[in-house]
N, C-alpha and C positions, 0 to 999 in steps of 0.2 A: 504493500500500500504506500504510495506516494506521502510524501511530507508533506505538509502542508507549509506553503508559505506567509510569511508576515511582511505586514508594513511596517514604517517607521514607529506606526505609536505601538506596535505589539500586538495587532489585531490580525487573526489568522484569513487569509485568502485560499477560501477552499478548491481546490479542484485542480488549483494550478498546475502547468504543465510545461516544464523546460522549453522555451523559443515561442511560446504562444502566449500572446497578449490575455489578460484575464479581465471579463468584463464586468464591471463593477455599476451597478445603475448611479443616478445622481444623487439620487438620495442618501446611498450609503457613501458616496462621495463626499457629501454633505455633512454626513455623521462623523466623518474620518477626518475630516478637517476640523470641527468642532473640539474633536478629542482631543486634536494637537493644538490648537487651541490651547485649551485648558492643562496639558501636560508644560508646553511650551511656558506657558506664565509660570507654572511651576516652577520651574527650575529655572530660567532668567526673567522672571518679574516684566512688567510692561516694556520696559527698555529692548526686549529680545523678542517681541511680539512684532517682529517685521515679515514683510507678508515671505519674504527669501527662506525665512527662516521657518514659519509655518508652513511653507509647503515643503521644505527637507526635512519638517518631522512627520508631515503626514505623505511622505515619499511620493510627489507626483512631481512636476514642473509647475513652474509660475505660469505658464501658460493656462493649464489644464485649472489652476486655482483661481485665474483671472476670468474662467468660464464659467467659475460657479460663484462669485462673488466679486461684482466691479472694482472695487477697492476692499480698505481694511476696514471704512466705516460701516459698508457694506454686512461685512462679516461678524462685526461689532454688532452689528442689528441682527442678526439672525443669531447670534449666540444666546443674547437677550432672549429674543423670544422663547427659544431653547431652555432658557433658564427659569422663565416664566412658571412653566409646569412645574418646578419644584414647590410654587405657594399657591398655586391653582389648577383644580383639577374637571373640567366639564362632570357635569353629571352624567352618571348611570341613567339608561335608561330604566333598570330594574328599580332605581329608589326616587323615580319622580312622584309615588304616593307617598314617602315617608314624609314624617313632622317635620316642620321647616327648621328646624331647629338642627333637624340630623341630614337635611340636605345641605345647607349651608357650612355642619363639618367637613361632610364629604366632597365638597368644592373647596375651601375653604383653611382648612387647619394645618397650620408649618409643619413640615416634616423634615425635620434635618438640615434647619435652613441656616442657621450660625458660622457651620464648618463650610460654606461654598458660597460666601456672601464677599470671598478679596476679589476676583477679577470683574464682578458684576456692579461691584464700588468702583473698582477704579474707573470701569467704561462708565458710570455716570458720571464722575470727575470729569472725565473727556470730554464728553457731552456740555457738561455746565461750563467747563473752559470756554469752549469754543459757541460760547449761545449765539455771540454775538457775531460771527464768524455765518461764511454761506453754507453751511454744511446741514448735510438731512440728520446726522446721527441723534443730534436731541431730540428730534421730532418722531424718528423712528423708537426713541426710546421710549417715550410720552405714550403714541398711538398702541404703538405690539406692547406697551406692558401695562404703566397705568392704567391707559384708553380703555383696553381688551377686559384689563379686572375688573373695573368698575361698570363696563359695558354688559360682562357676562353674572353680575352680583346684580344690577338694575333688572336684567331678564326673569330673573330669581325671583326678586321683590313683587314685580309684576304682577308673575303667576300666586303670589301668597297673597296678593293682595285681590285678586280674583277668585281665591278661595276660601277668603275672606280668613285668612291667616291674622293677618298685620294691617292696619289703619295706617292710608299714611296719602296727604296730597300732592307731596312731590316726591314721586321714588326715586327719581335722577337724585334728585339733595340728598336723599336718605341714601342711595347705596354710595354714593360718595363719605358719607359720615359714618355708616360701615367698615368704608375700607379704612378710613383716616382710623378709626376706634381700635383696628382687631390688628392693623400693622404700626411694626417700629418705628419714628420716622425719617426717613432716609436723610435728610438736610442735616438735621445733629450730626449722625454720623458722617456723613461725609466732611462738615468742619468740622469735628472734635473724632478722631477716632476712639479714644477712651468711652465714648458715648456708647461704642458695638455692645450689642444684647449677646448675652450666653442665648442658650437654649432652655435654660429656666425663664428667663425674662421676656422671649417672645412667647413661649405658652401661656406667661401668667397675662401678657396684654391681651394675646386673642379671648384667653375664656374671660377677664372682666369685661372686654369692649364687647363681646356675641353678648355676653348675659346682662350688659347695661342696655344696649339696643333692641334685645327682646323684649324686655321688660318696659322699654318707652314703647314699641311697636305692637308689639300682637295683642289679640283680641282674647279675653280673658271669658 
């Protein structure tokens, strides 16, 4: 049985076969640069995050990297998004009848967010640098993460508020004051890093901010 081949960040290439190109869809193209991404900050911090150098650890050509991502802000954006699903997760369709209470965990609740929150700080440093600058990155940042939470938490409210779950006459406000309640807030830490939450500190904000906003919301 043949060996399996690996890329640069350690992911195996199955099937591969001496002198024959191995086809890899975009997607997982997309995943493999991601990785190296994230290995790359590892090991030389923002500094080493040049695109040269992300595509020699995710073993293709700058070409081939420059097909799936215009630039670096580019990639910046799509890692973000990426990183999104670590504090948001769509719903099941199997638990769209549970109590609003245990859907918006299930959307909703940090899982492991403390230990993977250094390169997704520093890309909104970059961001905030450059606001004033002609660059999409801020806005990409805003729309795919902010934009998205608070768009897919307002969807949420909607339906409870159709189900006559929660009272409420503007759910845009209200799932905005959700989000603000149940996350850390990103500006402290980003000027003070001493500000970063353990992972006691973000559990204990989501369950007072879910259980202070239930209790001003729903219909008793």
């Amino acid at each position: 049985m043949a060996k399996a081949d690996k890329n640069a960040c350690g992911a195996e290439i199955c099937g591969a076969r001496p002198g024959r190109p191995v086809a890899i869809s975009p997607e997982d193209r997309r995943r493999i640069v991601l990785d190296a991404l994230d290995n790359q900050f590892g090991e030389a911090g923002m500094a080493g995050l040049t695109m040269t150098a992300i595509a020699g650890r995710a073993g293709m050509s700058k070409r081939t990297l420059y097909g799936l991502f215009a630039d670096r802000d580019a990639l910046f954006a799509a890692y973000m998004e990426r990183a999104k699903t670590r504090f948001l997760r769509p719903l099941p369709p199997e638990a769209r009848d549970a109590p609003l209470e245990q859907r918006l965990r299930l959307m909703l609740q940090p899982e492991g967010i403390s230990a993977q929150l250094d390169l997704p700080l520093e890309i909104l440093r970059i961001a905030v640098a450059d606001g004033a600058a002609p660059t999409d990155l801020g806005r990409l940042c805003r729309e795919n993460g902010s934009g998205q939470v608070r768009g897919l938490i307002q969807a949420e409210l909607e339906r409870a508020c159709q189900r006559g779950e929660i009272r409420c006459e503007d759910v845009g406000a209200a799932a905005q004051l959700l989000k603000d309640m149940i996350q850390c807030p990103v500006l402290e830490i980003l000027v003070d890093p001493s500000c970063r939450p353990n992972e006691a500190d973000i559990a204990a904000r989501f369950e007072l901010g879910l259980a202070t906003f239930l209790r001003a919301f729903a219909v008793t």
